[in-house]
C-alpha positions as CSV (number, residue, x, y, z in Angstrom):
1,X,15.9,-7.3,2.6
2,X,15.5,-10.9,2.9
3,X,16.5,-10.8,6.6
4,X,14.1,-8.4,7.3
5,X,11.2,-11.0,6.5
6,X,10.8,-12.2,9.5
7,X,8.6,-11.7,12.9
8,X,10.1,-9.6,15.9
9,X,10.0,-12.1,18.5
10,X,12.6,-13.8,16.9
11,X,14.7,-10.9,17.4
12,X,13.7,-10.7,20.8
13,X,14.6,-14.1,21.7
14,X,18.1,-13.9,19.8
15,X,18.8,-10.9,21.8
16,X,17.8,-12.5,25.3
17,X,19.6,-15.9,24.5
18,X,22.5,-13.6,23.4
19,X,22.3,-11.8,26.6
20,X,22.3,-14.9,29.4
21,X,24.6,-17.3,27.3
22,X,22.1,-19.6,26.2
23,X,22.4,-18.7,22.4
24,X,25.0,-21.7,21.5
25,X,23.4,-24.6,22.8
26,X,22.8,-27.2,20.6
27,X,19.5,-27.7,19.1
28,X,17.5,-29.7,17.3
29,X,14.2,-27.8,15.4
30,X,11.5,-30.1,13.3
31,X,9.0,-28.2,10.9
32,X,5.7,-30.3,10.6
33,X,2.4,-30.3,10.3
34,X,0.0,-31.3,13.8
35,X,-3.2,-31.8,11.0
36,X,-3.6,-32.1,7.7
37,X,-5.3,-28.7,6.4
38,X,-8.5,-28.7,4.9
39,X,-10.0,-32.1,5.2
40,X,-6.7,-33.5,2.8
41,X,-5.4,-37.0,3.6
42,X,-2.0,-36.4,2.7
43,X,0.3,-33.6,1.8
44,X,2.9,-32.8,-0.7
45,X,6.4,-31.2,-0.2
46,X,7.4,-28.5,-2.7
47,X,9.7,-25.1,-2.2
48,X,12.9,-27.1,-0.7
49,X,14.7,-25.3,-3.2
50,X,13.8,-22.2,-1.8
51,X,15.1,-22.7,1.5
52,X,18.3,-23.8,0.8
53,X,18.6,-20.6,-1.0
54,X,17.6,-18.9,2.1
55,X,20.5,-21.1,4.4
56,X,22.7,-19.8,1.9
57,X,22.3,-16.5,1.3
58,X,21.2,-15.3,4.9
59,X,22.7,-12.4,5.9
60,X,22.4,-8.8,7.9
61,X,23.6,-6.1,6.0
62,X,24.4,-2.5,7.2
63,X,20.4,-1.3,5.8
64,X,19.1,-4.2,7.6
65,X,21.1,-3.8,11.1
66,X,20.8,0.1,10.5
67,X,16.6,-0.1,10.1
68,X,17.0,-2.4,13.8
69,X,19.1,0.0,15.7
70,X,16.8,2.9,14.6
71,X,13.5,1.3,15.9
72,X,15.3,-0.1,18.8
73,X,14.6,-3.7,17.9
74,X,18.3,-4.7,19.1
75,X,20.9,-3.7,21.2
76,X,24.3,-3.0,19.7
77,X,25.7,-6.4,20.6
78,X,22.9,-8.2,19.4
79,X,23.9,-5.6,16.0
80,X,27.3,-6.8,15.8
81,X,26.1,-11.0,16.1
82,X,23.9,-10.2,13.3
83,X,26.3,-8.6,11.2
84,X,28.8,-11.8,11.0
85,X,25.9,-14.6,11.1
86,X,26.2,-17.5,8.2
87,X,24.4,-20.3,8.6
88,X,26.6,-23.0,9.8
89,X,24.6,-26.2,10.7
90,X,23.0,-28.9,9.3
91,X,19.6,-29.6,7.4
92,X,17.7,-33.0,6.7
93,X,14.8,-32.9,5.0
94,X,12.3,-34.4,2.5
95,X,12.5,-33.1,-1.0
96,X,10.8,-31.8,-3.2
97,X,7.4,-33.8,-4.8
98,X,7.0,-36.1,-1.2
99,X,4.3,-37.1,0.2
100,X,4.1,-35.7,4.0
101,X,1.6,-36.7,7.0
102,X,0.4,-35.4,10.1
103,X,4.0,-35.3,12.4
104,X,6.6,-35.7,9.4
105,X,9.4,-33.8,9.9
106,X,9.2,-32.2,6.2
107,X,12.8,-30.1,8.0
108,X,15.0,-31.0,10.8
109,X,17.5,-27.8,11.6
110,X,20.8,-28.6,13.8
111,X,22.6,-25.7,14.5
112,X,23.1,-23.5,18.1
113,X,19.6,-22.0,19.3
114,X,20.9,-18.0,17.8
115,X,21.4,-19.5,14.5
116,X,18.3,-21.5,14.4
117,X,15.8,-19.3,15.6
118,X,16.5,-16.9,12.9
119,X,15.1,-19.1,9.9
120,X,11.7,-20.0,11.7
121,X,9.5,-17.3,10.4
122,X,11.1,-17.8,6.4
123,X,11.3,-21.3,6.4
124,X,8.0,-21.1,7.6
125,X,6.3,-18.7,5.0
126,X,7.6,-20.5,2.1
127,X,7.1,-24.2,3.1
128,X,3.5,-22.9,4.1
129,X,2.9,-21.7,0.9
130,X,4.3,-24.0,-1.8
131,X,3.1,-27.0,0.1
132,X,-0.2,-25.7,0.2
133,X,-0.5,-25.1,-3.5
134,X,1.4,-28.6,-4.4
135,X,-0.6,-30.3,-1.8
136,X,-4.0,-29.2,-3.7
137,X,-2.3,-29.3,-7.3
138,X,-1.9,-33.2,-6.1
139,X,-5.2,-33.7,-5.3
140,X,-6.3,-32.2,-8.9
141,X,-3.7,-34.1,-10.6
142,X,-5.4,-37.5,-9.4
143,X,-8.6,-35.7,-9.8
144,X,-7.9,-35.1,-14.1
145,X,-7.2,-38.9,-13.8
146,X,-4.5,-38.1,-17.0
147,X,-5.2,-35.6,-18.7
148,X,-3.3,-32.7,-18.6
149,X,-3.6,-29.5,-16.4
150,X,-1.9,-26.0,-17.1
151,X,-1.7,-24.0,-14.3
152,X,-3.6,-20.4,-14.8
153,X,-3.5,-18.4,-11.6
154,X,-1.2,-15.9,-12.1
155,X,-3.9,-12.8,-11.4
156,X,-5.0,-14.4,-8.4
157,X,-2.0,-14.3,-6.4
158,X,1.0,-11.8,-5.7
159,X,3.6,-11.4,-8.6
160,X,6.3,-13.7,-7.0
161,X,4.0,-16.4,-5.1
162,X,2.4,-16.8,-8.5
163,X,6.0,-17.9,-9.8
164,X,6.4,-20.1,-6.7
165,X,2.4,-21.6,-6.7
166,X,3.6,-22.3,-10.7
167,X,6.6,-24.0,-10.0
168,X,4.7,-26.0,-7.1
169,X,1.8,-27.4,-9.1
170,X,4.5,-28.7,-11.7
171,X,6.0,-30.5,-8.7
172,X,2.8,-31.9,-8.3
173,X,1.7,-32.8,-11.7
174,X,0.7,-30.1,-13.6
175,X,1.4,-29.9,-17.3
176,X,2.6,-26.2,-18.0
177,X,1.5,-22.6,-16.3
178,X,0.8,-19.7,-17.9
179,X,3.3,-17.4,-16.0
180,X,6.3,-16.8,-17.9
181,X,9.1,-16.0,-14.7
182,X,8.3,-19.7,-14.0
183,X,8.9,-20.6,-17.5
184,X,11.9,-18.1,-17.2
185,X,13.5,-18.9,-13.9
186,X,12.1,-23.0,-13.1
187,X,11.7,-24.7,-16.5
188,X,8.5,-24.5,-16.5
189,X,6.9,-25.2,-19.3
190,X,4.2,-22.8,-20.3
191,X,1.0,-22.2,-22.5
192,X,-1.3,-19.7,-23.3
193,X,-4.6,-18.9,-26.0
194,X,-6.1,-15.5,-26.0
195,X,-9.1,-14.0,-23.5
196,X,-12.0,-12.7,-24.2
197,X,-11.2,-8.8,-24.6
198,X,-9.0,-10.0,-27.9
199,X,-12.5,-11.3,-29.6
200,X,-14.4,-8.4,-28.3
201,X,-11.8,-6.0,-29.9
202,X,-12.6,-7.1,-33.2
203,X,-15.8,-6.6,-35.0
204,X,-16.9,-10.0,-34.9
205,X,-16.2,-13.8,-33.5
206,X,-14.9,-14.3,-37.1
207,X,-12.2,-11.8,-37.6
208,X,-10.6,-12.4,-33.7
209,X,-10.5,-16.1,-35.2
210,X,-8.6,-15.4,-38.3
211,X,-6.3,-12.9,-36.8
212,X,-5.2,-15.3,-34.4
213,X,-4.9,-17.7,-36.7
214,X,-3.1,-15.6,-39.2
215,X,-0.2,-14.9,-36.0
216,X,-0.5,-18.3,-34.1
217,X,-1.3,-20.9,-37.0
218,X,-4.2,-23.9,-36.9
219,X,-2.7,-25.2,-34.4
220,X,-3.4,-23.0,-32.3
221,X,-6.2,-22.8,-29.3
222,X,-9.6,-21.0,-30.1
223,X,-11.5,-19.2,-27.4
224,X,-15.3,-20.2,-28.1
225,X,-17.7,-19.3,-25.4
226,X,-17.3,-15.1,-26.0
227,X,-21.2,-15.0,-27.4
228,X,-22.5,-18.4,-28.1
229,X,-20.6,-21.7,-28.1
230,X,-22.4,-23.5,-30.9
231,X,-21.7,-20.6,-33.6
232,X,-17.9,-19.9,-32.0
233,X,-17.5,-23.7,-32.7
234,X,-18.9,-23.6,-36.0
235,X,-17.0,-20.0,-36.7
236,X,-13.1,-21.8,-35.6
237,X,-13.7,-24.8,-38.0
238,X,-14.2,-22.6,-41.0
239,X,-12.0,-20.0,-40.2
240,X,-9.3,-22.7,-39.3
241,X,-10.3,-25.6,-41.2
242,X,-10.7,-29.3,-39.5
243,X,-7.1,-29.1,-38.0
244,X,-7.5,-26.5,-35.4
245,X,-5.5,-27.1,-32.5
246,X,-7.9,-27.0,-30.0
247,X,-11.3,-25.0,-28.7
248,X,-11.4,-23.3,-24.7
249,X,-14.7,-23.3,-23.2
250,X,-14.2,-21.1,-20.2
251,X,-17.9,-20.6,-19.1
252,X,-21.2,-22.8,-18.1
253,X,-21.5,-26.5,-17.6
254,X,-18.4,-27.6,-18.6
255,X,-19.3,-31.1,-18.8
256,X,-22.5,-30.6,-21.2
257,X,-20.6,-27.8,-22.8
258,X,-17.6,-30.4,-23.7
259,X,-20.3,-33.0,-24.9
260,X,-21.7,-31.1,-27.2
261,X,-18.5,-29.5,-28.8
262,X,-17.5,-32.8,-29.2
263,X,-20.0,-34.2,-31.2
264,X,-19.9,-30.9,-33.0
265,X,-16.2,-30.9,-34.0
266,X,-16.7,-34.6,-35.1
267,X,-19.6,-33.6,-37.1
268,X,-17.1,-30.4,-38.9
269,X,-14.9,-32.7,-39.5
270,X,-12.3,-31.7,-36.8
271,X,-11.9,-35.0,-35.3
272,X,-8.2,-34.2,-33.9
273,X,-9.2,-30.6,-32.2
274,X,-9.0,-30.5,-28.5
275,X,-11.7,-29.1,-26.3
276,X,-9.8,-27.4,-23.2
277,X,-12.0,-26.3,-20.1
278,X,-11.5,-23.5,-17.7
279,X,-13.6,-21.6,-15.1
280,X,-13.4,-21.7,-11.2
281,X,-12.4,-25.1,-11.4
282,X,-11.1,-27.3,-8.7
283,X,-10.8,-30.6,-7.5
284,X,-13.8,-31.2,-7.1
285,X,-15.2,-29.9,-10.3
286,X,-12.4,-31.5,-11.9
287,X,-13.6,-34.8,-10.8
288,X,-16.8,-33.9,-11.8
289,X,-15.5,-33.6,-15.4
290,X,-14.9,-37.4,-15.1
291,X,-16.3,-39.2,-18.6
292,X,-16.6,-35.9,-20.6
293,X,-14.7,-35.6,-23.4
294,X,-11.8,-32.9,-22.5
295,X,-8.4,-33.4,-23.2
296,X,-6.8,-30.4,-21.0
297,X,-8.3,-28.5,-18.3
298,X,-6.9,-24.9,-16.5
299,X,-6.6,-23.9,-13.5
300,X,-6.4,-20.8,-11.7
301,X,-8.3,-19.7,-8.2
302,X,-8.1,-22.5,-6.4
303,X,-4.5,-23.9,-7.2
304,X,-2.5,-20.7,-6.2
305,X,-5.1,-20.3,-2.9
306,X,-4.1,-24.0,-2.3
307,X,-8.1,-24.7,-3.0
308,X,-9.3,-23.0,0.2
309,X,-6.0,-24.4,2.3
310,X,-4.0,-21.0,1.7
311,X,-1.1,-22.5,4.7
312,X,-0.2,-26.1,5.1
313,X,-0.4,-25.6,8.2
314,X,3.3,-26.3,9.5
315,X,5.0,-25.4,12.3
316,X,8.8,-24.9,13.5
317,X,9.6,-26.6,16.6
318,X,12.1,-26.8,19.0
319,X,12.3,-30.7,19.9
320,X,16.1,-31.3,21.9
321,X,18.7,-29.0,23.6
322,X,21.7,-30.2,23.7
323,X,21.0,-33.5,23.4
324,X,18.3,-33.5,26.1
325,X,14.7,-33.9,24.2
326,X,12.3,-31.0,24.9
327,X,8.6,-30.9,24.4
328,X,5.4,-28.2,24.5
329,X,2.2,-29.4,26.3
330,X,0.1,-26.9,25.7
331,X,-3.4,-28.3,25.1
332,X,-4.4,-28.6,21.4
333,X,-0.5,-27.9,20.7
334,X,1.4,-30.5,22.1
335,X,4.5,-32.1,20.3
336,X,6.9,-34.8,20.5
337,X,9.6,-34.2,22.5
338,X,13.8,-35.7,20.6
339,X,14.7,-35.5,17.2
340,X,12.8,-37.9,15.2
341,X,14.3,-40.5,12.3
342,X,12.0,-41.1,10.3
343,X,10.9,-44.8,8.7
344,X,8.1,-45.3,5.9
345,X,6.4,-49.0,5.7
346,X,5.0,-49.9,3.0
347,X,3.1,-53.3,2.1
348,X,4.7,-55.7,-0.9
349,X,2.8,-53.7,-3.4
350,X,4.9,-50.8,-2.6
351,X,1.8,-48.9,-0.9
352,X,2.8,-47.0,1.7
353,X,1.1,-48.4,5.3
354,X,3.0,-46.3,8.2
355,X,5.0,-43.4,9.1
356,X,7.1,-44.5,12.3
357,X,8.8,-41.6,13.9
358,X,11.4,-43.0,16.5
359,X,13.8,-41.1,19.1
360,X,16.2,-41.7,21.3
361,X,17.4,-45.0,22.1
362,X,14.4,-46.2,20.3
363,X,16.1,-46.0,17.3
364,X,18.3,-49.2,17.7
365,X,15.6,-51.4,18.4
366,X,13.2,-50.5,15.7
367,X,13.4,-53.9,13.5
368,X,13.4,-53.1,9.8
369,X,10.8,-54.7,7.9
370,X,10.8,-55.1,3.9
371,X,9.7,-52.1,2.2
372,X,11.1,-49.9,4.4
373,X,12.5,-46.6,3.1
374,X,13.8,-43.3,5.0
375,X,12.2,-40.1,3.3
376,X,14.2,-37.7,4.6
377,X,18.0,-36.8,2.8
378,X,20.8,-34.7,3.9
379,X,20.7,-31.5,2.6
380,X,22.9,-29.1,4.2
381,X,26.0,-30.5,6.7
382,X,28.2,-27.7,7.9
383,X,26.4,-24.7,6.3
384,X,26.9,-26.0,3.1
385,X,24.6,-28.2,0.7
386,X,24.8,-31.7,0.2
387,X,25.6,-33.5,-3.0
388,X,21.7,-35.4,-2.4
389,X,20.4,-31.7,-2.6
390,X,20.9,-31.1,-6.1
391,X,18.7,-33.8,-6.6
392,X,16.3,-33.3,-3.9
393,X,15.0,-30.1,-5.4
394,X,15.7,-30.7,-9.2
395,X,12.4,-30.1,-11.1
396,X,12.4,-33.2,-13.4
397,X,13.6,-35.2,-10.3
398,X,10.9,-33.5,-8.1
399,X,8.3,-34.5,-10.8
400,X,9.0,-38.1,-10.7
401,X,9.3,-38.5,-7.2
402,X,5.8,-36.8,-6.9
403,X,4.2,-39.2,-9.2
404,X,5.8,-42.2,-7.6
405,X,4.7,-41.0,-4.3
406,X,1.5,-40.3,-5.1
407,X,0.9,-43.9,-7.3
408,X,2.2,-45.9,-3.4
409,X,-1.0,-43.8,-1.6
410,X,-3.7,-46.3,-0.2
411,X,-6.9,-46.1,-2.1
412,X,-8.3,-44.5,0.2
413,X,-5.7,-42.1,0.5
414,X,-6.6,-40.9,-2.3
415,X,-10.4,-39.7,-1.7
416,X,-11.3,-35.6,-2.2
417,X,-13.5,-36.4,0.6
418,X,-12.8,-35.4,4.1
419,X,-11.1,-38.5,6.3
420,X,-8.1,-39.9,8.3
421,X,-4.4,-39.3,6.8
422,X,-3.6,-41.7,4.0
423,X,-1.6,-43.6,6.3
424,X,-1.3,-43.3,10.1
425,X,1.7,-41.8,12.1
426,X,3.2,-44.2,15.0
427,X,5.8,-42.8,17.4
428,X,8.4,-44.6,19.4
429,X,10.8,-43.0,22.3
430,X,10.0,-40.1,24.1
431,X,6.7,-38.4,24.3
């Protein structure tokens, strides 16, 4: 029922271009972002992949067309277009783990208008959402300045954005998740302890801590904030010994919390346990966490809500008709009328300095400058992918890219507080 996940204007537009002839001209549609959400100074691309499973496996199948005819959504030749459409044109785009700014064109679509207009509200929905959450994972990724983060959020979000929001935050950074389809279907890898309902079965702190022990081994990680932390401390050292794996404090001031269990590890003798933190955290109380003494931290709410940014806030856009450059002026939505190739500048350090989006004839006399680098790649010529694809959406790949991108921000890109873009956008050609 993929096809079916879309909005019924598209339908209606299809049908009417269908109907006056206008539904195989050429065009040209950008998906970008007018404003960062959120007061963000950059964002982050994940959930490429996605789409280009969507360009591929597109179709309208006799339940789909059959649902449309019966609610009168379509006519019958508007039925029968539907029933033979493939996706036949061709996709640039940047990939997966880029940094984006207001007016990048994360997507640029070339096919006719029919075939086009079809992927808007998809596209849309899943760009949306796994930027979002990569954009924020990003921000708590700098925020941990290191250490690692394992992605928790699973219960906080629907059963297959949860998969997505885990596969995004790895994009971004993030050292495992919890969910086990992401681990399953991405690679991703994952981790897990025990909550509190497994120490609250048992009769006491100190059985829950052996029988995890006895099934999991000292290595393991030790939930120790069920009654009181000093005791639970105390309690996993004995019950373990000094190698433990590691301690969670899920509760409370994290930061004092961690001080203390510190010290009092050292003092048992468990010099090499852990202390892991969890609890509503975000960037923000991530950063706050700067100086304590954790070595992991997890994260659920906020990363799989995009911390408070649940939509990246993108758009699809159509910017040229058959060659001819088209453009909105609707106050507060304006856009920028051609198709726009896209140049990055960045200063001899590597740091990135400008996004210069240039159309039409503009194009040849934009003078490249050292450091210059194009961010977009062919993904899809002809309906089919592109070898740069494979690449473009690979996880590893993804990863790296994401941490390169992310280490060539401006310092004060790089700020949780609210502000301008990292870097500025210029445009050149028609406006």
């Amino acid at each position: 029922m993929l096809a079916l996940a879309t909005d019924r204007y598209e339908l209606t537009m299809l049908q009417a271009a269908l109907a006056d002839g206008t539904a195989s001209r050429r065009c040209v549609f950008e998906v970008f972002a007018r404003r960062l959400p959120g007061g963000r100074r950059f964002g982050l691309v994940a959930g490429q992949h996605r789409v280009l499973e969507v360009l591929q496996g597109l179709r309208w199948g006799e339940e789909e067309i059959g649902f449309l005819r019966r609610e009168g959504v379509v006519d019958a030749a508007t039925a029968d277009w539907l029933a033979g459409y493939r996706f036949d044109g061709d996709v640039d785009g940047y990939a997966d783990g880029e940094v984006f700014v207001p007016g990048s064109p994360l997507l640029t679509v070339r096919a006719s208008f029919a075939t086009a207009v079809l992927l808007e509200t998809v596209v849309l929905s899943i760009l949306n959402h796994d930027c979002a959450v990569a954009g924020a994972a990003a921000r708590m990724v700098l925020a941990a300045e290191g250490r690692p983060l394992i992605e928790m959020g699973s219960r906080r979000a629907h059963e297959d954005a949860a998969v997505d929001a885990a596969r995004a935050a790895h994009v971004a950074g993030f050292a495992s998740t919890s969910n086990l389809a992401a681990g399953a279907r991405h690679g991703v890898p994952t981790a897990g302890t025990s909550a509190h309902a497994f120490t609250l079965l048992h009769d006491d702190e100190r059985s829950a801590f052996a029988a995890q022990v006895a099934a999991m081994g000292v290595g393991t990680t030790l939930l120790v904030d069920t009654y009181d932390i000093t005791e639970g401390i105390r309690t996993a050292v004995e019950v373990a010994g000094p190698g433990l794996g590691a301690v969670r404090i899920d509760s409370g001031d994290l930061a004092s919390h961690a001080r203390f269990a510190r010290r009092q590890l050292d003092d048992l003798g468990a010099t090499g346990t852990r202390v892991v933190v969890s609890g509503d955290l975000d960037e923000h109380g991530i950063a706050r966490l700067s100086g304590a003494p954790v070595d992991a931290m997890g994260v659920g709410t906020s990363v799989v809500t995009g911390s408070g940014a649940p939509t990246a806030g993108l758009v699809y856009k159509l910017v040229e008709v058959d060659g001819r450059p088209v453009a909105k002026r609707s106050a507060g939505k304006a856009t920028h009328a051609g198709a726009h190739a896209v140049v990055r500048r960045h200063r001899p350090s590597g740091v990135a300095t400008e996004e210069v989006l240039v159309t039409g004839a503009a194009v040849a006399h934009l003078a490249a400058e050292p450091g210059d680098e194009c961010p977009a790649v062919p993904l899809v010529r002809g309906g089919e992918p592109t070898a740069a694809s494979a690449d473009a959406v690979d996880l590893a790949a993804s990863r790296a890219r994401a941490a390169d991108r992310l280490g060539r921000l401006p310092w004060e890109g790089l700020s949780l507080a609210p502000g301008d873009p990292a870097f500025p956008t210029t445009y050149r050609g028609p406006s």
